[in-house]
C-alpha positions in Angstrom: 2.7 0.0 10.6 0.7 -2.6 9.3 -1.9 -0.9 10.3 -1.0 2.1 7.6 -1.1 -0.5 4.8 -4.2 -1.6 5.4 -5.7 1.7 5.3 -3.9 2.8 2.2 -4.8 -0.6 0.5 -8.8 0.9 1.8 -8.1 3.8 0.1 -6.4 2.3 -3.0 -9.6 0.2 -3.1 -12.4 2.9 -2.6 -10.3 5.0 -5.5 -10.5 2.1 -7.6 -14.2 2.0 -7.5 -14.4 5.2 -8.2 -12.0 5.2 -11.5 -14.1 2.0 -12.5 -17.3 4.3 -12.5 -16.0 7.4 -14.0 -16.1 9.3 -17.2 -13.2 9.8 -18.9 -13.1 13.2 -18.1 -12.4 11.9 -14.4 -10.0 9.1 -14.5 -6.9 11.1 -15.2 -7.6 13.0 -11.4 -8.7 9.8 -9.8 -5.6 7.7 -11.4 -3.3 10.4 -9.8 -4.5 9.8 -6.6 -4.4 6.3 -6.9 -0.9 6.9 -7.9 0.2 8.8 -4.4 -1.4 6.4 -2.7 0.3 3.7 -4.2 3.6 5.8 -3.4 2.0 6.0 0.4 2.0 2.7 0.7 5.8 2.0 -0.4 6.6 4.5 1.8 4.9 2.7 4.3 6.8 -0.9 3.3 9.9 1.0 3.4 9.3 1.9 6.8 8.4 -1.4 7.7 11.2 -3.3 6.5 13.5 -0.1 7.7 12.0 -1.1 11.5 12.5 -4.7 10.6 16.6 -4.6 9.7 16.5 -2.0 12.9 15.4 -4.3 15.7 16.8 -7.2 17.6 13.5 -8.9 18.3 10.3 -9.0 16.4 7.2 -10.1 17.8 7.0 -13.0 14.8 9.3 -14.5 12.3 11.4 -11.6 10.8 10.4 -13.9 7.2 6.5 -13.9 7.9 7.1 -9.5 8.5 9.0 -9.4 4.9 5.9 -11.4 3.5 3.5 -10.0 5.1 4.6 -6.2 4.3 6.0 -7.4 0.6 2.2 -9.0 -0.2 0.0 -5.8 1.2 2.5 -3.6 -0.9 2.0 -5.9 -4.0 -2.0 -5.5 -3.8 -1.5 -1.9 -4.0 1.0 -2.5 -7.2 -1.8 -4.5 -9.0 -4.5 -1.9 -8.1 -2.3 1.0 -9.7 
């Protein structure tokens, strides 16, 4: 699952780069996508913390999981 925020957070970044460099004419299409995949990657935190409050064991600290899922969802935030 972590694995899903990294990518998106790619994504997020590569769509970025591409808004940066646009006309105007472009940025409203580009900032919609950027906007989905900002909404990909809370659904991907949501399914991450939803795993979290499902299981017993974690293979680390359930705190570090939170972090670690609450901090790749907020550099998709500040990209958006």
């Amino acid at each position: 699952m972590f694995s899903a925020s990294a990518d998106n957070i790619v994504t997020g970044s590569k769509l970025l780069m591409e808004l940066l460099g646009a006309d105007s004419a472009s940025r409203v299409e580009i900032a919609e996508r950027m906007r989905a995949a900002e909404h990909a990657g809370d659904d991907a935190t949501h399914a991450i913390f939803h795993q979290l409050n499902s299981s017993f064991i974690t293979p680390f600290d359930r705190e570090d999981i939170y972090k670690l899922a609450s901090s790749l969802d907020d550099i998709m935030d500040f990209m958006e």
